[in-house]
NUGU-794957 format. One record per residue (C-alpha): y, x, z. Coordinates in steps of 0.2 Angstrom, whole numbers, padded with zeros to 4 digits, always signed. Example, Ala and Ser with C-alpha at 12.3 -4.5 7.8 and 13.67 -1.06 7.14 Angstrom:
BEGIN
-0022+0062+0039 -0005+0068+0036 
//
This chain:
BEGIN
+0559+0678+0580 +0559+0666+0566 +0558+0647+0569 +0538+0641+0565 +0539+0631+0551 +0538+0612+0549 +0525+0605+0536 +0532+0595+0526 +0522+0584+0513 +0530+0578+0497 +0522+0559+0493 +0520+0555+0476 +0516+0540+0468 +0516+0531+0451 +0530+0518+0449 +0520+0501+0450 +0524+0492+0466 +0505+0492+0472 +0506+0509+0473 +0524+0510+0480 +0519+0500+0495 +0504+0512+0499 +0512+0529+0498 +0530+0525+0507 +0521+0517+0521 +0513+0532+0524 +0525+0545+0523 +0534+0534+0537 +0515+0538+0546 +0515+0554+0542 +0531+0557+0550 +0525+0545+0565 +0510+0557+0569 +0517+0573+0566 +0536+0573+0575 +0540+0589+0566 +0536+0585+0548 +0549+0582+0536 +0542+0571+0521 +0549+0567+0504 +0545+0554+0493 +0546+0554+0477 +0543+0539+0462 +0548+0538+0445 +0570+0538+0444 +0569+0518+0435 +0558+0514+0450 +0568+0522+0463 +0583+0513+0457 +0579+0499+0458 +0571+0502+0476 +0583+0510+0484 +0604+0509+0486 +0613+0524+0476 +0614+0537+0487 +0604+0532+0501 +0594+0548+0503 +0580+0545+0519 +0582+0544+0536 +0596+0547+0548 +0589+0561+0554 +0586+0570+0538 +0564+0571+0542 +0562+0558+0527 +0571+0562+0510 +0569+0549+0495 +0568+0559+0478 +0566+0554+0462 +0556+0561+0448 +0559+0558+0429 +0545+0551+0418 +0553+0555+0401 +0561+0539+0399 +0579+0529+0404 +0570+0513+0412 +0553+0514+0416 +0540+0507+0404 +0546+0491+0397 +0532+0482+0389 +0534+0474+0373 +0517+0470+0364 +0514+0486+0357 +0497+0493+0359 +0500+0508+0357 +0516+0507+0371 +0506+0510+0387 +0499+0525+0379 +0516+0533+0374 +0521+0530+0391 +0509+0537+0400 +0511+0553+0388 +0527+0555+0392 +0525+0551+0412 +0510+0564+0412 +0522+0577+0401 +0538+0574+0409 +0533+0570+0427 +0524+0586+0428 +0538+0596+0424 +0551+0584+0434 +0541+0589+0450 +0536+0606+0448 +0555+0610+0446 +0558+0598+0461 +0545+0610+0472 +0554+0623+0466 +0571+0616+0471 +0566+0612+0489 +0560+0629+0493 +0575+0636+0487 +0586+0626+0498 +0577+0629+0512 +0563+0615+0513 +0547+0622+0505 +0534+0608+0500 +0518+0615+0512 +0507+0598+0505 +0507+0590+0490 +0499+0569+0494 +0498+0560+0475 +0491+0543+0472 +0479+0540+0456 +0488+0540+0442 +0496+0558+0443 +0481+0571+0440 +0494+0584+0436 +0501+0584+0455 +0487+0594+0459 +0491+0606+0446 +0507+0607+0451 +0504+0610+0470 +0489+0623+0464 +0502+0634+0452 +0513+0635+0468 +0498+0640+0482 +0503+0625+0490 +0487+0613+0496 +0486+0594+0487 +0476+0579+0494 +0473+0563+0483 +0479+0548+0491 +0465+0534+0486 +0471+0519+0487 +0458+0506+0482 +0440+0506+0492 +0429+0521+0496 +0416+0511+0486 +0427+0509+0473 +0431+0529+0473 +0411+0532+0471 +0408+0521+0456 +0421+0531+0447 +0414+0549+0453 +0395+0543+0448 +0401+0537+0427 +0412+0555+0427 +0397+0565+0433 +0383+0559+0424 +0381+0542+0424 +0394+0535+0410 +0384+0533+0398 +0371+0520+0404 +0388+0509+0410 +0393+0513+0394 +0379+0505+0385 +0379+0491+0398 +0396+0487+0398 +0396+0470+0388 +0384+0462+0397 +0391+0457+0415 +0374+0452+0422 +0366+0469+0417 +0362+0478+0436 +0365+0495+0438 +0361+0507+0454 +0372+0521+0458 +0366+0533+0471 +0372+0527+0490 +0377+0512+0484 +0368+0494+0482 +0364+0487+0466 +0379+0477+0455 +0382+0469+0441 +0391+0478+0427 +0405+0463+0429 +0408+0471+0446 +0415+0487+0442 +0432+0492+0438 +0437+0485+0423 +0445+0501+0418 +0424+0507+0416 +0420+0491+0405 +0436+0487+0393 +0446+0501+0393 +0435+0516+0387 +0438+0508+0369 +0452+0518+0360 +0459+0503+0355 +0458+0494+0371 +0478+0493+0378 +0473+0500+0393 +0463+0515+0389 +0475+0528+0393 +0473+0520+0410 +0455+0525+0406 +0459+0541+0402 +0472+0546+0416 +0457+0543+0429 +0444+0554+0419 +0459+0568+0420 +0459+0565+0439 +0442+0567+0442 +0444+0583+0432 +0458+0589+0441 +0447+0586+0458 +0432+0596+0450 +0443+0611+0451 +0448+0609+0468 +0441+0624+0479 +0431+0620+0491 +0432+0604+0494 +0446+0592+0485 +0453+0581+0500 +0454+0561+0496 +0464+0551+0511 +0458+0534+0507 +0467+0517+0511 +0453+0511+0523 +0447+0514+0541 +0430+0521+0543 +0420+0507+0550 +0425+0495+0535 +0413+0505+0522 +0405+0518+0535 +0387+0516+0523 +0397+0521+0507 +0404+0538+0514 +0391+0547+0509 +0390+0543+0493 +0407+0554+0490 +0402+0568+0498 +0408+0579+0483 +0424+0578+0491 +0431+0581+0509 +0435+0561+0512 +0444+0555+0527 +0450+0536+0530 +0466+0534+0536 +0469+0516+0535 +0474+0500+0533 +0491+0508+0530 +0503+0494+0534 +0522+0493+0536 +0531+0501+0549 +0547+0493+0545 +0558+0485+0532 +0546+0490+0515 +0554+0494+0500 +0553+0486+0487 +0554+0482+0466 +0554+0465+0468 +0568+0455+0480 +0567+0439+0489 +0583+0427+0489 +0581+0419+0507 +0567+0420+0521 +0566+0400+0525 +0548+0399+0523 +0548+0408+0539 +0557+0394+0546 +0546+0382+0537 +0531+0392+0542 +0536+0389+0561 +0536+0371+0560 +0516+0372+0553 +0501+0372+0567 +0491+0387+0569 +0479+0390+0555 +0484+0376+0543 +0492+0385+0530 +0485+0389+0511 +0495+0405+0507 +0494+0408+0488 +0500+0423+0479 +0493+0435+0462 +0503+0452+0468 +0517+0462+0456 +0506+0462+0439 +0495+0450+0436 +0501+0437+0423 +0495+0419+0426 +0487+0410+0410 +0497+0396+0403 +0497+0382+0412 +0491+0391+0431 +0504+0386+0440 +0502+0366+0437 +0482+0367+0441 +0486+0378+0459 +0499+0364+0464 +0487+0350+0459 +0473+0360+0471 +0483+0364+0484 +0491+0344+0483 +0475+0338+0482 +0468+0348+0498 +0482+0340+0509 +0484+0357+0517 +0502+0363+0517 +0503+0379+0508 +0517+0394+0503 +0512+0397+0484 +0522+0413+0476 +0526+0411+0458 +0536+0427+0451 +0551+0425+0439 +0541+0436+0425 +0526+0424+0426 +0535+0413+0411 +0518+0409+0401 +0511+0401+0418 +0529+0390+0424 +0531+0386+0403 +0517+0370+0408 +0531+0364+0421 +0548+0374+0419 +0557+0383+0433 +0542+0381+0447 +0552+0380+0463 +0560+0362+0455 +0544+0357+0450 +0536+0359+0466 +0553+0351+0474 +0543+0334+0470 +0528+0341+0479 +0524+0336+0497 +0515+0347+0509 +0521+0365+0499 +0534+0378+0497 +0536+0388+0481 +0546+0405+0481 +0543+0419+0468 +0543+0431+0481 +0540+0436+0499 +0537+0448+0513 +0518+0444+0513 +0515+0456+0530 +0525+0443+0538 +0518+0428+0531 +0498+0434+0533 +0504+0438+0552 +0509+0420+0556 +0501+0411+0566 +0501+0395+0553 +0493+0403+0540 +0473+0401+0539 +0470+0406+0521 +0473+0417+0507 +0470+0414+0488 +0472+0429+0483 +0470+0441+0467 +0461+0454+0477 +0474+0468+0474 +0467+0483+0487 +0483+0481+0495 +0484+0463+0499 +0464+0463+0505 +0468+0475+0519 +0482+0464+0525 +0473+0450+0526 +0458+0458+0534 +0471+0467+0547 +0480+0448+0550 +0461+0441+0551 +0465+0428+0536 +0451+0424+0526 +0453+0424+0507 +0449+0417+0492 +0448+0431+0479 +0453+0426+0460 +0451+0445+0453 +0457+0450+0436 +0456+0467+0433 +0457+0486+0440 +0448+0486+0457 +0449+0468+0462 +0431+0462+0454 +0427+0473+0465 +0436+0468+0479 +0433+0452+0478 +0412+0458+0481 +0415+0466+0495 +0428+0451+0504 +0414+0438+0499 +0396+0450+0503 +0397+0465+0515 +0412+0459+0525 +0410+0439+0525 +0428+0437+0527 +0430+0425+0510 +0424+0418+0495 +0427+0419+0475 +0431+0408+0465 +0426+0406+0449 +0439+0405+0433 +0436+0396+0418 +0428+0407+0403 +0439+0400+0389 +0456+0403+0394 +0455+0410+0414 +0462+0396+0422 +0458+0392+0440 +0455+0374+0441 +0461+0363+0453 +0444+0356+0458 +0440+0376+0461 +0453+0380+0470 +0453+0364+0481 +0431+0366+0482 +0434+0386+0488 +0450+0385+0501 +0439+0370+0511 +0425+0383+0510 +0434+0394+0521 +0447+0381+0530 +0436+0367+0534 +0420+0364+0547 +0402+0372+0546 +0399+0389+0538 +0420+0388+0535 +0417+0394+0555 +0408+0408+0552 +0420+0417+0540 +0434+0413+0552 +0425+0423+0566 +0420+0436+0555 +0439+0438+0551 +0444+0439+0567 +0431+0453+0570 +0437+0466+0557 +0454+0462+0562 +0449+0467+0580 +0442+0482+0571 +0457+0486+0563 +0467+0488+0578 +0456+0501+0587 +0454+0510+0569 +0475+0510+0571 +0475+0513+0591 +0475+0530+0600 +0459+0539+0597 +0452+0529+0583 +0445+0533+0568 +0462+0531+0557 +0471+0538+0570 +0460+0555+0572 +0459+0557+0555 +0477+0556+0552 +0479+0569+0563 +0465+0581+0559 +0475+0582+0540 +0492+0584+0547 +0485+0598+0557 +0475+0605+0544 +0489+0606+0534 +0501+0614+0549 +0487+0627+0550 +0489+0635+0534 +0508+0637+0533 
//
C-alpha cells in the first residue's frame, strides 16, 4: 500500500513586514495543529534575503521549507518619488510572481512534495489562479478585521459608487448592510484616496479590486481565514457570508519571528524589569509609516511631560521625523524617564508586566497584540486599515482611545499625546479601559486554548484540506 499523503500548504505573502509577520506565524500553526503537514513559505527573494541566513532552508526536521519567489526585480521595490514606481512594481510582482510560483508548484510535485493547499495573503490575487490552474484548493489569509473585509466586499458588489461620491467628505455617514453606520473617514484609505489614477497608491487600489474578482470565481464558497478570534467581531460575521469565513486568530509568535528589520541589543528588557507593573508608555508607528517632520521631538516632549517612563521606537528610515533633533537615541540620551531604540521585539515588550500603554498606529498586527497582552492603546492611524482600527479599539471593544492629529501637517502634539495616554493610564474612566482590556485578553486565551473558537476553526480547515487529497 502506498503511504497516505501529507497535506502540505504552501504560504504566501507579499514582502511587507506586516504581512511577513502574519503568514510565518502561521505556517508554524499550521504545522502545530496538524503533526503531518509539511508547510512552505514562500515571500519575495529581496525579502527573503534579508530575513533569512543564505542557505537556511526550514526546520530541522524538513516539515517547514523557506522558499522564495521572484517579483521581477534584483531588490524589492526601492521607493524613490516616483509616482508612477509603486505601479511598475506591482506590475511586475503580479507578472513575475505569478509565473515564479506556478513553476514553484510545479517543482515541488515533481520532487515529491506536491502543494495540496495554496494560503495567500491580500496582495496576491493571482495565487488563487495559480492553485485553480493546478486543481489544488486556495484560501485567502485576511489579515486585517473581519469588518474591515465587509466594507471592501460591499464598494466591489454594489456599493462603490455612493463611497465614491462621498469620499471627500469624512463626516459624510454611510450604512453598509450588517454593519453600523460610519463615517466616510473611517474606511480604508485605499476606498477614499487611492481610486484616483493618479493617486500613488492606486495600484494598491486596484490589486484589492483583482482580489475580490479572483474570490468571485471561487466555487462554491471562496474560503478567507481571518486574523481574528470569533468573539472579537461575532455581529460582523454575517455580513460576509459570501464567503466560507473562519477566524483563526490572534496569530502570534511561536518562537524567534523573522524579521526585515534587526534590533542591536535587548537592554530595554533589562530596563523594562526595573519599571513597576503598569507604568510604562510603549510608543511605536510599525514598519511603514513615516513620521511628519518634527514627530519625534513633539512624542519626547509628551511623553516627558507625562512623567511616565516610556520605550518610544523610532526606525533608522524615519529621517524626515529625527531631522528636528538628529540621531534620536542621543537626543533622548538627555531625556529622563525614556528609552529610545529604533527597533524591538514588541511581543516581548506588550507582554511585560511594566508596560500599561500603547501609542500606537493601529497596524492590524500590532492591535491584536496588544488586546492579547491586555494593554490598552492609543490609536494614531494613518492609512490602510488602521482608521479603522483605531474605531473599533476606541467604540466596540473599549480597550483605547484616539488621538487626534493636527490637520495642517499631521503632527501629534505633545499636549495630545500627554491628554490621551492619562486617558487610559490615570484614575476614573482610565479604570474602566484597563478592565475591558484585561477581559478580551482573557478572551484571547480561551479563543487560542483546546476547544476554542480559533483552535476549532484551525482545525476544521486543516482537515478539510487533508480530506480532499
Amino acid at each position: 500500500m502506498s503511504p497516505t499523503p501529507r497535506p502540505h500548504f504552501l504560504v504566501l505573502t507579499f514582502p511587507l513586514q506586516g504581512h511577513i509577520a502574519p503568514a510565518l506565524r502561521l505556517a508554524r500553526r499550521l504545522l502545530a495543529a496538524a503533526p503531518d503537514a509539511l508547510v512552505t513559505f514562500s515571500t519575495a527573494a529581496a525579502a527573503h534575503r534579508r530575513m533569512f541566513a543564505e542557505g537556511e532552508g526550514g526546520d530541522g526536521d524538513g516539515r517547514l521549507e523557506l522558499l522564495p519567489f521572484s517579483d521581477g526585480t534584483e531588490n524589492g521595490f526601492v521607493k524613490r518619488g516616483d509616482a508612477a514606481e509603486l505601479g511598475a512594481y506591482m506590475a511586475s510582482f503580479h507578472a513575475s510572481g505569478r509565473r515564479s510560483v506556478g513553476e514553484m508548484v510545479d517543482a515541488l510535485a515533481a520532487r515529491g512534495r506536491p502543494v495540496s493547499s495554496v494560503v495567500y495573503t491580500l496582495l496576491l490575487p493571482w495565487a488563487a489562479d495559480v492553485a485553480r490552474d493546478r486543481g489544488v484548493p486556495s484560501a485567502l489569509y485576511w489579515i486585517q478585521p473581519v469588518a474591515v473585509l465587509a466594507i471592501y466586499c460591499h464598494y466591489f458588489h454594489g456599493l462603490g459608487g455612493v463611497v465614491d461620491e462621498h469620499r471627500r467628505d469624512h463626516s459624510f455617514v454611510l450604512e453598509f448592510p450588517g454593519l453600523p453606520p460610519m463615517a466616510a473617514g473611517d474606511l480604508p484609505s485605499f476606498l477614499t484616496e487611492a481610486t484616483d489614477p493618479s493617486d500613488y497608491f492606486h495600484s494598491i487600489f486596484t490589486t484589492f479590486r483583482d482580489l475580490f474578482d479572483a474570490l468571485d470565481r471561487e466555487t462554491p464558497k471562496a474560503t478567507v481565514l481571518v486574523n481574528v478570534f470569533q468573539e472579537l467581531e461575532a455581529d460582523t460575521l454575517a455580513a460576509v457570508g459570501a464567503y466560507d469565513v473562519l477566524p483563526i486568530g490572534p496569530v502570534l509568535p511561536s518562537g524567534d519571528d523573522a524579521a526585515l528589520f534587526k534590533q542591536n541589543d535587548a537592554k530595554y528588557m533589562e530596563w523594562l524589569d526595573t519599571k513597576p507593573a503598569g507604568s510604562v508608555v510603549y510608543v511605536a508607528f510599525g514598519s511603514l509609516t513615516v513620521m511628519a517632520k518634527g514627530q519625534v521631538d513633539e512624542l519626547l516632549h509628551g511623553l516627558e511631560e507625562s512623567g511616565r517612563p516610556y520605550l518610544c521606537v523610532v526606525r533608522k528610515d524615519n529621517k524626515a521625523a529625527v531631522a528636528e533633533t538628529g540621531d534620536a537615541t542621543a537626543a533622548a540620551a538627555a531625556r529622563r524617564n525614556g528609552v529610545v531604540v529604533e527597533w524591538c521585539d514588541q511581543v516581548r515588550v506588550l507582554s511585560h508586566a511594566a508596560v500599561g500603554c500603547f501609542v500606537t498606529h493601529c497596524g492590524w498586527n500590532s492591535v491584536l497584540e496588544s488586546i492579547a497582552s491586555g494593554v490598552p492603546m492609543v490609536g494614531v492611524p494613518r492609512m490602510s486599515d488602521q482608521q479603522m482600527n483605531a474605531r473599533l479599539v476606541e467604540r466596540d471593544w473599549r480597550v483605547g482611545v484616539r488621538a487626534e492629529v493636527d490637520g495642517g501637517d499631521g503632527v501629534l502634539r505633545a499636549a495630545e499625546l500627554r491628554r490621551r495616554v492619562e486617558e487610559v493610564m490615570g484614575d476614573g474612566e482610565a479604570a474602566e479601559v484597563r478592565r475591558s482590556a484585561a477581559a478580551w485578553k482573557r478572551a484571547v486565551a480561551e479563543a487560542l486554548g483546546k476547544g476554542g473558537s480559533s483552535d476549532r476553526n484551525l482545525t476544521a480547515f486543516v482537515e478539510g484540506a487533508r480530506s480532499v487529497i
